[in-house]
C-alpha positions in Angstrom: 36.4 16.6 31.3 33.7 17.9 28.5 34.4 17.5 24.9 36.0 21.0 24.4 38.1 20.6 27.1 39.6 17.6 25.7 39.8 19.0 22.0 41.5 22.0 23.8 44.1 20.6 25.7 45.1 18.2 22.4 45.3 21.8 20.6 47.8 23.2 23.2 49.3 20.2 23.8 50.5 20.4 19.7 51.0 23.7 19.8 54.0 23.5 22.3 55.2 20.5 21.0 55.7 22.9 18.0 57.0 25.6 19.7 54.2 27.8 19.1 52.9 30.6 21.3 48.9 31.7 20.9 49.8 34.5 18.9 51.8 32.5 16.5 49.5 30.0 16.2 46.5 32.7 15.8 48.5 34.4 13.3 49.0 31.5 11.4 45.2 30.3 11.1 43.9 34.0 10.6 42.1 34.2 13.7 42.6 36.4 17.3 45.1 35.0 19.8 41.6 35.2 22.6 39.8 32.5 20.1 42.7 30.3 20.5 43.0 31.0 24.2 39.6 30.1 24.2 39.6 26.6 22.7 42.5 25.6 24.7 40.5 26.5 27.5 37.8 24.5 26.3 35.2 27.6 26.4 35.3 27.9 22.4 33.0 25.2 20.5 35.2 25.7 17.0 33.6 25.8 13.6 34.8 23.0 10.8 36.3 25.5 9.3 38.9 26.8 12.1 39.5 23.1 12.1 40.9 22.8 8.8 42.6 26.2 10.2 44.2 24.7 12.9 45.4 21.6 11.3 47.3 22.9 8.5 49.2 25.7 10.9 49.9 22.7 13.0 50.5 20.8 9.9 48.5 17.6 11.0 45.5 16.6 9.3 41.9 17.4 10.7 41.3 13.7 11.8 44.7 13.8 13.8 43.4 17.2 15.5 40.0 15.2 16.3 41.8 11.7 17.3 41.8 13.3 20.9 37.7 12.7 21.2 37.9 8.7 20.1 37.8 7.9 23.5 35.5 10.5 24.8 32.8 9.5 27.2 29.1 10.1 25.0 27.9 11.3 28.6 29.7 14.3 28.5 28.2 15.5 24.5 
């Protein structure tokens, strides 16, 4: 799986763990519930900025959001 795919399904995979839909979540970051549905789908390449956006309406820090990558194959960059 590519890079965005991974960083999406670690953005879904908090999101119902904190029993947020799209729309909530989009809501909550200030952005359109197709952008989200976009980086969970791993067809979005997100800007630092939705990020920091993401993280605090998920209420972990950025480098928590991007812990998902560690182990990411450089292959697939």
């Amino acid at each position: 799986m590519d890079v965005l795919g991974v960083f999406g399904r670690a953005i879904k995979s908090l999101r119902l763990e904190k029993g947020l839909t799209q729309e909530e979540l989009a809501y909550e970051c200030q952005l359109h519930r197709t952008y989200i549905s976009g980086i969970e789908q791993g067809t979005r390449n997100v800007s630092l900025i939705n990020i920091i956006k993401i993280s605090k309406a998920l209420k972990v820090t950025p480098s928590q959001l991007l812990k998902c990558l560690d182990n990411t194959d450089e292959r697939v960059i």
